[in-house]
C-alpha positions in Angstrom: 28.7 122.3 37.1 30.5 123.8 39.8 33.0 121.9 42.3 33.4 123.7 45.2 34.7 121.1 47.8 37.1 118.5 46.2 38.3 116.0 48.6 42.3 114.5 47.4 43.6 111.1 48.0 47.5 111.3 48.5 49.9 108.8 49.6 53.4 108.7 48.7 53.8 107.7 45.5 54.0 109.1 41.6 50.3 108.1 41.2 49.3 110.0 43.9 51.2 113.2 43.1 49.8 112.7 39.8 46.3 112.8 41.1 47.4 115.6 43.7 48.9 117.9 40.6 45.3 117.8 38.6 43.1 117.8 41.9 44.4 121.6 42.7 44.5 122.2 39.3 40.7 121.6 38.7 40.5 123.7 42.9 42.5 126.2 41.6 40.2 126.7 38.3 36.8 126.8 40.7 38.7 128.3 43.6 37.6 125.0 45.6 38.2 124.1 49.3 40.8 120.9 49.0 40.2 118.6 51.5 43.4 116.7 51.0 43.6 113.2 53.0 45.9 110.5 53.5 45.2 107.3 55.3 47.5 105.1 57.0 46.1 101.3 57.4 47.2 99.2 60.7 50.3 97.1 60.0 49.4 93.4 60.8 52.1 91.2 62.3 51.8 87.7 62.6 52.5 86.0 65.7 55.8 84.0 65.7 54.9 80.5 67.5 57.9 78.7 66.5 61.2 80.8 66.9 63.1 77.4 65.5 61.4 77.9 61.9 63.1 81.2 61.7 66.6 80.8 63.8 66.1 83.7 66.3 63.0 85.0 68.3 61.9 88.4 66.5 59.8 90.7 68.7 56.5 91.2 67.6 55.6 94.7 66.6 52.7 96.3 69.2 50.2 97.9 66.5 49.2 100.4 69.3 52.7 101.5 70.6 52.4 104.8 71.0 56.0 105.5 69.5 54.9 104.0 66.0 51.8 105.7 65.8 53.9 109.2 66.5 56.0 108.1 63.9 53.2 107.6 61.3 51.2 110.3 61.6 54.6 112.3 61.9 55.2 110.7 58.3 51.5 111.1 57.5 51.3 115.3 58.2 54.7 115.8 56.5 53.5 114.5 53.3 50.4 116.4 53.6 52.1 119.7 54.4 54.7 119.1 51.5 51.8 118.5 49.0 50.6 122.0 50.6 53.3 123.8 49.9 53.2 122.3 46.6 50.3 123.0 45.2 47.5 124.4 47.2 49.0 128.2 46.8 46.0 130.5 48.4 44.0 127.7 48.0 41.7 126.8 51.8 42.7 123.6 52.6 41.3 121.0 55.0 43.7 118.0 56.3 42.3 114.4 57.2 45.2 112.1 58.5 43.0 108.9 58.8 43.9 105.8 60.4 42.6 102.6 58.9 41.1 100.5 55.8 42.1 103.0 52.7 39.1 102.6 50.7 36.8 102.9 53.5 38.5 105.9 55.4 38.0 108.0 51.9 34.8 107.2 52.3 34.0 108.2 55.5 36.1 111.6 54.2 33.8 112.4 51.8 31.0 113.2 54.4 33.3 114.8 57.0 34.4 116.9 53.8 30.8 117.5 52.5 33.0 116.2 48.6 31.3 117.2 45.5 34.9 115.3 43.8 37.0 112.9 44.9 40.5 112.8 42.9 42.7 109.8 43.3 45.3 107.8 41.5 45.7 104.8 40.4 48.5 102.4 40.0 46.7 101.0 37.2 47.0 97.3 38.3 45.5 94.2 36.3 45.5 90.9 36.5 47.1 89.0 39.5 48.3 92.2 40.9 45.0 93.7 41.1 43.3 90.3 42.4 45.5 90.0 45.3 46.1 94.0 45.9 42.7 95.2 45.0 41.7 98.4 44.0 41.1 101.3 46.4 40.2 103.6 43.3 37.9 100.8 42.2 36.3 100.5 46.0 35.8 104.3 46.4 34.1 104.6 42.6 31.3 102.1 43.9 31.0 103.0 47.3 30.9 107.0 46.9 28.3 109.1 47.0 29.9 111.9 44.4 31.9 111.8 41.2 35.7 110.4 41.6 38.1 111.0 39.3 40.2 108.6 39.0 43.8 109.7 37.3 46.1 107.6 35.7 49.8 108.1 35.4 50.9 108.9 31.6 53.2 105.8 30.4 56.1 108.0 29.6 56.3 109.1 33.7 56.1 105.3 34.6 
């Protein structure tokens, strides 16, 4: 089997990097196409009704103000380009900076990308953490249409 289009998760975190480091490994061995994508989900702020509970009024954060949105998919494109200049050498890479639900917007990568691999991370939660975090490796592994290989950090690096 050859890969020849291997779609990346990244965020920015040691799992991630992980996952980024064997993902243009396994490119650079099948001189792949990387399609490397990093999504940033909505923040959700709850409505303050009663400034008494808390002492002061706190202004609630405007999901679609244009400044935070420049200033996340400013964060968003740096990490990508770092991870670039990283790894991907001579290496043709395609960017996705996706806005919305993690597991879903990998997803929806994966045809954009035309994937035949999906490499992610995982943060290797169990128990409570994973009940009330969930598992976005977990998600994409039922949900996609092609292999994902899901990496795990070594215990020594945690």
């Amino acid at each position: 089997m050859k890969f020849q289009r291997i779609l990346i998760g990244i965020d920015d975190s040691k799992f991630s990097e992980n996952a980024a480091e064997y993902g243009f490994e396994l490119a650079h061995a099948f001189k792949a196409h990387v399609g490397l994508v990093h999504i940033t989900e909505p923040i959700v702020v709850p409505p303050i009704n009663d400034p008494g509970m808390i002492g002061s009024m706190i202004p609630s954060l405007d999901i679609n103000d244009p400044e935070l949105i420049n200033i996340q998919e400013e964060y968003a494109s740096n990490l990508v380009d770092r991870t670039i200049e990283k790894y991907a050498g001579k290496l043709e890479v395609t960017r996705f900076n996706e806005f919305g639900s993690t597991a879903d917007a990998i997803i929806d990568c994966i045809g954009k990308f035309n994937s035949d691999l999906v490499v992610l991370g995982t943060h290797s939660r169990t128990g409570l953490d994973r009940f009330f975090m969930g598992s976005i490796a977990e998600d994409v592994v039922r949900h996609s249409p092609v292999p994902v290989l899901v990496v795990p950090l070594k215990k020594a690096d945690q």
